[in-house]
C-alpha positions in Angstrom: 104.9 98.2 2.7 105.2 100.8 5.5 107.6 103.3 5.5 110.4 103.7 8.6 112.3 106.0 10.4 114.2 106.3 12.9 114.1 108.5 15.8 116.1 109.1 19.2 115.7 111.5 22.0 118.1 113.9 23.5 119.5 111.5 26.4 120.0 109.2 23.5 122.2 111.4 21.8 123.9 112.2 25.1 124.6 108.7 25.3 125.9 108.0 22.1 128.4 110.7 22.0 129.9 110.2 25.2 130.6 106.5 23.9 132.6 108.1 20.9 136.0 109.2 21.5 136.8 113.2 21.4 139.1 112.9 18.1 136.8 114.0 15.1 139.8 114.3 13.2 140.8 110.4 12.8 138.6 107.5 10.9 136.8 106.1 14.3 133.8 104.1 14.8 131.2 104.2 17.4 129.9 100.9 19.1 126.8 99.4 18.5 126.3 99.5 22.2 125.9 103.6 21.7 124.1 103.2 18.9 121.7 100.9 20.0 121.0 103.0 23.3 118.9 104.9 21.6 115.3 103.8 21.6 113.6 103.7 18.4 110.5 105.1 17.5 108.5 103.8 14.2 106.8 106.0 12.4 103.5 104.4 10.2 103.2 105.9 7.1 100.1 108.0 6.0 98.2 104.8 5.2 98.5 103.7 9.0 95.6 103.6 11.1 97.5 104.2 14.4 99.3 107.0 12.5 96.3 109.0 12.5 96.0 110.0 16.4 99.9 110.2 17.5 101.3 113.4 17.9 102.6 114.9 14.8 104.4 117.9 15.8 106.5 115.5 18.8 107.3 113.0 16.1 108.4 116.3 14.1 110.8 117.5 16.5 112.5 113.9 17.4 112.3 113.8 13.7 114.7 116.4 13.3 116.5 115.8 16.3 117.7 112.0 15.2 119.1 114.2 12.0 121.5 115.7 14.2 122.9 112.6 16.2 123.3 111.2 12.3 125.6 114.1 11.1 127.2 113.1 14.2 127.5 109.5 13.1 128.6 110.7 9.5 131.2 112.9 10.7 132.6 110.5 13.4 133.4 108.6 10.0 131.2 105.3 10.3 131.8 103.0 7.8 130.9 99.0 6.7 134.0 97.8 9.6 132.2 99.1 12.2 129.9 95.6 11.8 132.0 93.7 14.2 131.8 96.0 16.8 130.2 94.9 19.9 126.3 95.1 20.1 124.2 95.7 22.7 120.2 95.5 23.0 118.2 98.5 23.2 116.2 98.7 26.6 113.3 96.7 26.9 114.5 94.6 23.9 114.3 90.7 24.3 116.8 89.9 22.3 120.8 90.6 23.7 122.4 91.8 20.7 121.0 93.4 17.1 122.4 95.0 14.9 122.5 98.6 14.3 121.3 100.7 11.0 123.9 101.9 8.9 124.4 105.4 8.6 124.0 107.4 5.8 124.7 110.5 4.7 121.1 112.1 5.1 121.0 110.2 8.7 118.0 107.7 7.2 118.6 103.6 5.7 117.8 104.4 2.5 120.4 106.7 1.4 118.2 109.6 0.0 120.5 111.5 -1.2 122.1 108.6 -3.1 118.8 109.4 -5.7 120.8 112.3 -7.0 123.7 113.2 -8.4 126.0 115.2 -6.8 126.8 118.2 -9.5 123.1 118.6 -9.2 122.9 118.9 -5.3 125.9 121.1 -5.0 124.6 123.6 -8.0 121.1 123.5 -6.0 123.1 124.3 -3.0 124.7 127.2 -4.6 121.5 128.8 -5.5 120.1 128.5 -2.7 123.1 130.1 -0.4 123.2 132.8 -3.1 119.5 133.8 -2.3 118.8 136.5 0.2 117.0 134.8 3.7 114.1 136.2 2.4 113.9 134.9 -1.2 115.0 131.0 0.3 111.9 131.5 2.8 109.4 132.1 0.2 111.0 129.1 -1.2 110.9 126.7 1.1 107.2 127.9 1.8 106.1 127.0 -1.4 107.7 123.6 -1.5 106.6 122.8 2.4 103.3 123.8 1.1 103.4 121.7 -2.1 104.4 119.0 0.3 100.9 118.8 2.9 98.9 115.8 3.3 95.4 117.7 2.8 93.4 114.6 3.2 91.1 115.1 6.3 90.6 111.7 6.6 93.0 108.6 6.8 92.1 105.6 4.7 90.5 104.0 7.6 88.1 107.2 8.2 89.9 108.7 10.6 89.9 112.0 11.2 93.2 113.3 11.1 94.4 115.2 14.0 97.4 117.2 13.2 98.4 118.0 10.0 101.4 116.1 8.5 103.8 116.6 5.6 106.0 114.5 3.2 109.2 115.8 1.9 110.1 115.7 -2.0 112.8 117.3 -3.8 112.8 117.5 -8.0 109.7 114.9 -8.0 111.2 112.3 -5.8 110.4 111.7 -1.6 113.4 112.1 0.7 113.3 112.3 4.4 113.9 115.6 6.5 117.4 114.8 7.1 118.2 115.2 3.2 115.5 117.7 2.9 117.4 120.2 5.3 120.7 119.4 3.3 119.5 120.0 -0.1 117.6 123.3 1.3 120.6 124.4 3.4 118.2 124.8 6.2 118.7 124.5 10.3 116.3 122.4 12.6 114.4 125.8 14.2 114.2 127.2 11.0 112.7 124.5 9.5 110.2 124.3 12.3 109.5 127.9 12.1 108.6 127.5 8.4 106.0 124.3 8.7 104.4 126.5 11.8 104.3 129.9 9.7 103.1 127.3 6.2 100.1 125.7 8.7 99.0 129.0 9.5 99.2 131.4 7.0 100.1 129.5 3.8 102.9 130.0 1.7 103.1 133.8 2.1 106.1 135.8 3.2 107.1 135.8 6.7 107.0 138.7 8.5 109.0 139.6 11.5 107.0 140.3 14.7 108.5 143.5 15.5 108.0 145.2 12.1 106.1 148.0 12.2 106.3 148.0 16.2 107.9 151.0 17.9 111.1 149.9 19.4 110.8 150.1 23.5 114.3 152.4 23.7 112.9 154.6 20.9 112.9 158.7 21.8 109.2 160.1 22.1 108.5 163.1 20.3 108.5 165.3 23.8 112.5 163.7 24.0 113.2 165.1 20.4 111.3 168.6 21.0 113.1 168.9 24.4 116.6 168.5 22.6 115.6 170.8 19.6 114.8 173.3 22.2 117.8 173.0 24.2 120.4 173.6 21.1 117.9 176.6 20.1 118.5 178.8 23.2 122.1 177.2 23.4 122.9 178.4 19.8 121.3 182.3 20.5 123.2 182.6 23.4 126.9 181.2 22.2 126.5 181.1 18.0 127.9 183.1 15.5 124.9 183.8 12.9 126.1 183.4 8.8 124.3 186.3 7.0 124.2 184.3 3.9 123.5 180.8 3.1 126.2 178.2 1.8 127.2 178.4 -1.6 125.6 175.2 -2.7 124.4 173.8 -0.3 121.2 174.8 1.6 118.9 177.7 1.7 119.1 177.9 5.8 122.1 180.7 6.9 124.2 178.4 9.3 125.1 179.3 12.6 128.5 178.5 13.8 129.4 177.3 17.7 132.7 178.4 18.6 135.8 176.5 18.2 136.2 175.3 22.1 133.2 173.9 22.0 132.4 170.0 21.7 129.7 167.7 21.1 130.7 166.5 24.3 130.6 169.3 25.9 127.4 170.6 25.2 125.8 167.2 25.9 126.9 167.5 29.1 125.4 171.1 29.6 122.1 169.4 28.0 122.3 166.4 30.7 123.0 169.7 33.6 119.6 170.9 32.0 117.7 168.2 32.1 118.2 167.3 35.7 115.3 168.8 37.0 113.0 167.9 34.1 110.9 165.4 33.8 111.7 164.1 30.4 114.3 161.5 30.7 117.2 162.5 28.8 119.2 160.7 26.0 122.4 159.9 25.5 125.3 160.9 23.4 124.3 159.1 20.3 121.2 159.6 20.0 121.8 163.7 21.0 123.9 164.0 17.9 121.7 162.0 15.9 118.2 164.5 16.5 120.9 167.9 16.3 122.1 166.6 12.5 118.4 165.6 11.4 116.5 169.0 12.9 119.1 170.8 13.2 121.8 170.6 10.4 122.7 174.4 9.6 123.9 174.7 13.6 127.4 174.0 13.2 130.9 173.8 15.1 133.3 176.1 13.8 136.2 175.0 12.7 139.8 176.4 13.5 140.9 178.7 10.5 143.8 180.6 9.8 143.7 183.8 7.5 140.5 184.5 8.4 139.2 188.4 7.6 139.5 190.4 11.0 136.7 192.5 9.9 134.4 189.7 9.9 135.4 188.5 13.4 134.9 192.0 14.9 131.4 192.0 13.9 130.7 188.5 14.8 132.4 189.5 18.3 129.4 192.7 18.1 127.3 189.9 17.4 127.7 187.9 20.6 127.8 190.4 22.6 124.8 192.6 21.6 122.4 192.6 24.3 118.9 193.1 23.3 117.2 192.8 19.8 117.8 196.4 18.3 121.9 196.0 19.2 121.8 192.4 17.9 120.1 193.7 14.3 122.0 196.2 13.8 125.3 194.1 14.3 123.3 191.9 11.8 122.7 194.4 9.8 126.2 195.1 9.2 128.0 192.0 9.0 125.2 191.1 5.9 126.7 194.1 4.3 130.0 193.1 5.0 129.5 189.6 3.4 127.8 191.0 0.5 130.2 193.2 -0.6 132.6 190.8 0.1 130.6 188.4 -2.5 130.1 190.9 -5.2 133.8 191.2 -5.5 134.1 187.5 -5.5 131.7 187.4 -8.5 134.0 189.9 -10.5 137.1 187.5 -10.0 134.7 184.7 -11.0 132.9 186.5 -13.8 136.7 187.5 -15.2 137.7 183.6 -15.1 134.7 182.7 -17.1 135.1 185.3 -19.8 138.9 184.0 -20.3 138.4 180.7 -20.6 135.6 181.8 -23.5 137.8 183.9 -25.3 140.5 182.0 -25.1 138.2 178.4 -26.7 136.9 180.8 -29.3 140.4 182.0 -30.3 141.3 180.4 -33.5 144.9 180.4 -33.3 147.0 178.3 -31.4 149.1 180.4 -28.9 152.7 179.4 -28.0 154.5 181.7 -25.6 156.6 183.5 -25.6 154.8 186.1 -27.8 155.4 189.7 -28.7 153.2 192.5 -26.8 150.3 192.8 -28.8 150.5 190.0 -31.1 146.9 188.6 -30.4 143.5 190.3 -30.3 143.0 189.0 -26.8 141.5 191.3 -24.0 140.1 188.8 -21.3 143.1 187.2 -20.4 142.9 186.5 -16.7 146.0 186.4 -14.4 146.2 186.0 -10.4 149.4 186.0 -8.3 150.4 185.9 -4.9 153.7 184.7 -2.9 153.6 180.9 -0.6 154.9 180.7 2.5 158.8 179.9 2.1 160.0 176.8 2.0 163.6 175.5 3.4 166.0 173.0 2.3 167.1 170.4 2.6 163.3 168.8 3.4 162.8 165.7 4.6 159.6 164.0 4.8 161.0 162.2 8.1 161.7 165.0 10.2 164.9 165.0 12.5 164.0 166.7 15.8 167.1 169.0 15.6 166.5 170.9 12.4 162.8 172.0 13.8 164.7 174.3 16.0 167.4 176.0 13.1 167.0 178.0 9.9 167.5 175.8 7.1 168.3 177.4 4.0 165.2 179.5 2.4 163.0 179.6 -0.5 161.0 182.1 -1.4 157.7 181.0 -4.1 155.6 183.8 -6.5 153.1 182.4 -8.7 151.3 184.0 -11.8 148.5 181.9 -12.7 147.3 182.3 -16.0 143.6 181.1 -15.0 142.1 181.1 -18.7 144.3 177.8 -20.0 145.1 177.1 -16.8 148.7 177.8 -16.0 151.0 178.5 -13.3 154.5 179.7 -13.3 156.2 178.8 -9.5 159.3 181.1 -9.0 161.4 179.8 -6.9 164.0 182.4 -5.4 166.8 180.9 -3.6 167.7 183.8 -0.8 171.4 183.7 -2.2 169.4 185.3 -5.1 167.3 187.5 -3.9 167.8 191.5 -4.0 168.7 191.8 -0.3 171.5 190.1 1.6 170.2 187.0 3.2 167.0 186.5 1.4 165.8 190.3 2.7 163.7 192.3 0.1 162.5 188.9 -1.3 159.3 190.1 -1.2 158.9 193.7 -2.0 157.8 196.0 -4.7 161.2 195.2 -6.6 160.7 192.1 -7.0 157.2 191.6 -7.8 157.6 194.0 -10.9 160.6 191.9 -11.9 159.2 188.6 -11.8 156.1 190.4 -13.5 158.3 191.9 -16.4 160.1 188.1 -16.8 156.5 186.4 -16.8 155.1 189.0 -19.7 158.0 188.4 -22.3 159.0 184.9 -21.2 155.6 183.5 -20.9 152.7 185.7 -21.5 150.3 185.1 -24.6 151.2 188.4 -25.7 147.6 189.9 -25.5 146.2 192.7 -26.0 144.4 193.7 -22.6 144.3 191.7 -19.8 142.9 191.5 -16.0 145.0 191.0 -12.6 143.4 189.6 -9.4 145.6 190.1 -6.0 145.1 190.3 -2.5 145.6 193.9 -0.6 148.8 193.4 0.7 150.3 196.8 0.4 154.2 195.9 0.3 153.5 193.2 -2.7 151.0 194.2 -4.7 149.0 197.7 -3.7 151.2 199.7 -3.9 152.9 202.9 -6.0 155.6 201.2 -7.9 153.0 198.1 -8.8 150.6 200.2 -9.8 153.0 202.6 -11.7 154.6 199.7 -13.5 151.3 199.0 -15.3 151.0 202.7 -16.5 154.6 202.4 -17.5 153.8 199.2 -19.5 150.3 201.2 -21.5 152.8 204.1 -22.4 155.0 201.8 -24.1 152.4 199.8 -25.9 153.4 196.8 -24.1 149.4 196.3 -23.5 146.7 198.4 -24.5 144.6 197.7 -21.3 145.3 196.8 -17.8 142.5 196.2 -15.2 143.4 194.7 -12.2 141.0 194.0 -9.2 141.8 193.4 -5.6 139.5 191.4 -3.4 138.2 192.3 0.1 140.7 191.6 2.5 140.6 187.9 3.8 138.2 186.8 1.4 141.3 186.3 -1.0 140.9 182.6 -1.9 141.8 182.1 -5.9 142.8 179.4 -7.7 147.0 180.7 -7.5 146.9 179.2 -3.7 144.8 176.1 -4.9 147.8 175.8 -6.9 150.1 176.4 -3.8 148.3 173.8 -1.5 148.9 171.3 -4.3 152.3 172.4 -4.5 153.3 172.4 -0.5 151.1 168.8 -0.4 153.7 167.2 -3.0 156.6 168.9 -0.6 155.5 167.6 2.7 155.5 164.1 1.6 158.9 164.2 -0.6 162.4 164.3 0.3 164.9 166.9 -1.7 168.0 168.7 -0.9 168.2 171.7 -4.1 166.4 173.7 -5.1 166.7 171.6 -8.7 165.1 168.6 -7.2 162.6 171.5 -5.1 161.3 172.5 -9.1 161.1 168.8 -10.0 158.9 168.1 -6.7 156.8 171.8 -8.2 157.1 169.9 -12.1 155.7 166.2 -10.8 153.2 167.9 -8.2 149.7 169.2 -10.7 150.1 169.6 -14.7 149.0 173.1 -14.2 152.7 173.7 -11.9 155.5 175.1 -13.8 159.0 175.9 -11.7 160.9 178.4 -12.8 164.2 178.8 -10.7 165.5 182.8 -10.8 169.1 182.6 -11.6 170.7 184.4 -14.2 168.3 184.4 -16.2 166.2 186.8 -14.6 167.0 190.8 -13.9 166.5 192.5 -11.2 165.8 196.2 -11.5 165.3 199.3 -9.5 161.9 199.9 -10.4 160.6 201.8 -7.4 163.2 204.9 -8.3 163.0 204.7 -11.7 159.4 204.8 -11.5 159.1 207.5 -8.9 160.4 210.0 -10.9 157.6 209.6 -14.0 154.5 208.5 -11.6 152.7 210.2 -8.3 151.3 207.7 -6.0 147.4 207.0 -6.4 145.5 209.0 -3.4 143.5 206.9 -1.4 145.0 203.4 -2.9 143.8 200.9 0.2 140.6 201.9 -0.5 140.1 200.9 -4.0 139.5 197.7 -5.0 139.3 198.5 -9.5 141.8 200.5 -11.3 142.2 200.5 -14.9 144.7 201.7 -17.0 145.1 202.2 -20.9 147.2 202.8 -23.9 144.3 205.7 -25.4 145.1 207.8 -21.7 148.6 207.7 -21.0 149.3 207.8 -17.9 145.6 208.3 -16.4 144.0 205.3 -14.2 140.6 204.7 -13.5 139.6 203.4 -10.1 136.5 202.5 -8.1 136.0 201.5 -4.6 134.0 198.6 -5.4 132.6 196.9 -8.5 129.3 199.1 -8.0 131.0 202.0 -7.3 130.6 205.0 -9.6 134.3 205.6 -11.1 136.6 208.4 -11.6 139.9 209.2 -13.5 142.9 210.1 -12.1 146.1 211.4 -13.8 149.5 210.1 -12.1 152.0 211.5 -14.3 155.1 213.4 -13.2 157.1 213.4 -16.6 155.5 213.9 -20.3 155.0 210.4 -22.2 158.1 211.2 -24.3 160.0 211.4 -21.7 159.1 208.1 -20.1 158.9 206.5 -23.4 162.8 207.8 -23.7 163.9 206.9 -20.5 164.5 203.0 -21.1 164.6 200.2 -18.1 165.6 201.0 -14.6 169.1 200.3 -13.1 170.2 196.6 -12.9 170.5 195.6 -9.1 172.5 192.4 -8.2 171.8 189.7 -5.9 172.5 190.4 -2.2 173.9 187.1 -1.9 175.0 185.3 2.0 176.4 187.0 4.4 179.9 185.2 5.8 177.8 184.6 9.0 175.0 183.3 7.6 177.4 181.1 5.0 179.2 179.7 8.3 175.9 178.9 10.2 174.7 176.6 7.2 177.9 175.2 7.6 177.9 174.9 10.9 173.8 174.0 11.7 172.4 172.8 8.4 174.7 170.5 6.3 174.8 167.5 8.3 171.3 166.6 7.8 172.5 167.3 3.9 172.6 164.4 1.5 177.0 164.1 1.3 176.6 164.5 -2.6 174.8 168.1 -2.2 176.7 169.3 1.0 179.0 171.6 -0.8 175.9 173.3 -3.2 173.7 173.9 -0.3 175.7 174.4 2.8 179.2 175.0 1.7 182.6 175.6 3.3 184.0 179.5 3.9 187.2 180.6 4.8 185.9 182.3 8.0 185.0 179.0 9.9 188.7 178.4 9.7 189.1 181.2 12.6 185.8 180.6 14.7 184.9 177.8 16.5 182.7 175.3 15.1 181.1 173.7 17.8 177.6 173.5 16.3 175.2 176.2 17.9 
């Protein structure tokens, strides 16, 4: 019995659809008129004589095509009532009406896909969509190959002329239409796939332009041109690093100046490339060769607190004319660095040892501790004072406020680096030793607030090391530096090192703790300065606020301890001192770390004098001023929360007599 399919051309598809109405969405039918406009091809089975010379790979393709005009059929929703429609005879058919095929689901009369059952297709399906185009290629090529007719000759002795293939799926034949379901496979594909199965076999496809040079591709003369062009740029604008990246890659980097742009220097590439013959590139493809060659030439970014010393010398730098000038200014920014490094590697060196000691240590500490109460020596503190901060803040900004002084908070930090630990003091400027928040940050108070830390929440060690930056009003200074001698004489410690860093190479974990600090802030509303230590509390584990109220003294340290100690010659230029219970009174110093150290006795009065003398004089807090009280009044409490008005801004008798039209 031979085998038949159906097949139409692309007019006869034409023709059927525009006999079907333009709703896809209802149940319609299409006439048999339409459907018998198409002329029908037969296709003879392989056992066919006359199947042997037609032309295979054109009954393939209208093959495939009648697929499609069947889906459309299937989706136009034809059905068993679609029998009475009117029929017409295909052309060149003696008969005047016939009857048209019904359609199925695969696009063929005998319902192939009717062999299976349906959780089976769809889970096929699924695997097959799941597959990478690549994996469902070198499936399909082995089942298309599976699927060839090798005979050379038909059963009549024919030789076959084109090479044909039969479509099967789990052991039983189907026809293309179904074929292409089950596979999830398009018409060109499929075609693509018998073509590449004929001639190479069931072996993976390979694109045509792998391994092919793209035609827009950069030649090597393109990329050397580029390289060379950022060379020259870079030793005639950039700012040379003596020192590699921590980290990150053996090459020094060289740093562009800020002003300067990708864009903008791909334009000065494109101005030097107009009289070349290399054909220049583009944007893209100019930033993509300078981060491949060239990764250690880098923009500089905008910085603030930068060391002034290092940008003198890298001004030297760029302007030294000649080799000699630009080795020598070379020369000395390497020296610069280095030094700059070897004191970094003492602050680093100290954090390491703390955090040793203090795992070894068996017991478990619990400020606050007596002096002296724990064989510890390596303790570790740093300390520094934030920016101020103002209140109320409001992470919605009104426009108004940018342009008045809120009222001001002043933020020291000791950073206990070994567990770690950071005590945030937050000094309202109605607190501070001056009037107005004045003297918030001088030698006063930073001995205060040290004196507070050491009996409220030091680990009561034995010896200990202090890392600071130079600032001379703060920290390096005479009363500082006395108040640790004072402390050794009174067996408060036994040993006190502290080291300052190069100036602006100060980084250290207490601002690491401040940035996490201001970052909570920014983003957080609050109107006290109780919710300002919660936002401190909630912002890092290692955060502690401590508000200074009350609870905390303020003393006249720099005349009580000008009359016992004489200032330290030469201080700015020492970056070690050292000072110890067994020498009362004497302090060894160094310029730097590898510096060869001396000893230097600051004493004014005998140690039983100082020892007898007690604590300094008590100073209150300055407190506001009645104009300052009246221009919070005035300026800053309506953008108060109403509950808080009267703590932060709050009324005074003298705004009963001035006029308050807000300033």
């Amino acid at each position: 019995m031979s085998r038949r399919q159906y097949f139409t051309t692309d007019k006869a598809l034409d023709a059927i659809l525009k006999e079907t109405d333009a709703d896809f969405f209802g149940s319609l039918s299409v006439s048999t008129a339409s459907a018998s406009a198409a002329q029908d091809f037969l296709l003879p089975d392989d056992n066919d004589d006359e199947g042997s010379g037609s032309d295979e790979e054109h009954l393939l393709g209208q093959e495939l095509d009648v697929e499609v005009a069947a889906a459309q059929f299937g989706d136009l929703g034809l059905d068993d009532a679609d029998a009475d429609a009117e029929t017409l005879s295909p052309p060149g058919s003696p008969s005047a009406a016939a009857a048209a095929p019904t359609a199925s689901a695969c696009g063929c009369s005998s319902n192939c896909l009717e062999k299976f059952r349906k959780a089976e297709i769809e889970q096929f399906q699924l695997q097959i969509s799941d597959m990478e185009r690549s994996e469902a290629d070198l499936v399909l090529t082995g089942v298309l190959d599976a699927c060839r007719f090798n005979q050379d000759f038909t059963t009549h002795n024919k030789k076959r002329k084109y090479e044909a293939f039969g479509y099967t799926f789990q052991g039983k034949k189907v026809c293309v239409g179904a074929f292409r379901q089950l596979y999830c496979v398009g018409t060109k594909r499929l075609r693509n796939l018998i073509s590449h199965v004929k001639e190479n076999g069931p072996v993976p496809r390979v694109h045509g332009n792998a391994g092919r040079k793209p035609h827009n591709a950069m030649s090597y003369e393109q990329v050397l041109h580029i390289v060379q062009f950022l060379k020259v740029f870079t030793e005639r604008f950039g700012i040379p690093h003596p020192a590699p990246l921590h980290g990150r890659s053996a090459h020094p980097p060289t740093y562009l100046p800020t002003h300067t742009t990708y864009l903008s220097i791909h334009k000065d590439y494109l101005e030097a490339s107009s009289g070349s013959t290399i054909k220049p590139v583009a944007l893209t493809a100019f930033k993509e060769v300078w981060a491949k060659c060239l990764p250690h030439i880098r923009i500089m970014t905008p910085r603030t607190d930068v060391c002034d010393t290092c940008e003198q010398m890298r001004r030297q730098w760029t302007g030294a004319v000649g080799e000699e000038a630009k080795l020598s200014a070379c020369h000395n920014m390497t020296g610069h660095v280095h030094g700059a490094q070897r004191e970094r590697d003492v602050y680093r060196n100290a954090t390491i040892a703390a955090k040793q000691e203090i795992d070894a240590y068996a017991t478990v500490i619990s400020p606050p501790c007596q002096p002296c109460q724990h064989e510890l020596y390596a303790v570790h503190y740093t300390f520094d004072f934030a920016q101020s901060v103002f209140l109320p803040q409001n992470s919605r900004q009104v426009g108004p406020i940018y342009f008045k002084t809120p009222r001001k908070v002043h933020v020291f930090g000791i950073n206990n680096e070994a567990v770690p630990r950071q005590v945030n003091y937050l000094i309202d400027e109605a607190q501070t030793i001056g009037q107005d928040g004045k003297k918030g940050h001088g030698a006063n108070t930073v001995v205060s607030l040290f004196n507070h830390y050491f009996s409220t929440f030091g680990y009561g060690e034995s010896g200990c090391m202090l890392t600071a930056d130079n600032c001379s009003g703060q920290n390096k200074n005479k009363t500082t530096m006395a108040y640790f001698a004072w402390r050794c004489i009174h067996g408060l410690h036994k040993k006190i090192q502290i080291n300052f860093m190069v100036a602006g190479h100060t980084r250290c974990l207490v601002d690491a703790c401040f940035g996490v600090l201001k970052k909570k802030y920014r983003r957080s509303n609050c109107d006290t300065i109780g919710q300002l230590a919660h936002i401190v509390n909630t912002s890092a584990d290692v955060n502690v606020a401590q508000i200074a109220d009350g609870s905390i003294s303020w003393y006249a340290w720099d005349q009580f301890l000008s009359g016992h100690f004489k200032p330290i010659p030469g201080i700015m230029k020492l970056h070690q001192l050292e000072f110890s219970a067994a020498e009362p009174g004497v302090v060894t110093v160094k310029e730097l770390s590898d510096s060869e150290s001396k000893k230097v006795s600051i004493l004014k009065s005998s140690v039983q004098q100082i020892r007898d003398a007690g604590l300094p004089e008590v100073l209150p807090p300055g407190g506001l001023s009645p104009e300052r009280q009246l221009y919070l009044y005035k300026n800053i409490r309506q953008h108060v929360s109403p509950e808080h008005q009267d703590e932060v801004c709050p009324a005074v008798e003298a705004e009963l007599h001035v006029d308050d039209t807000p300033e």
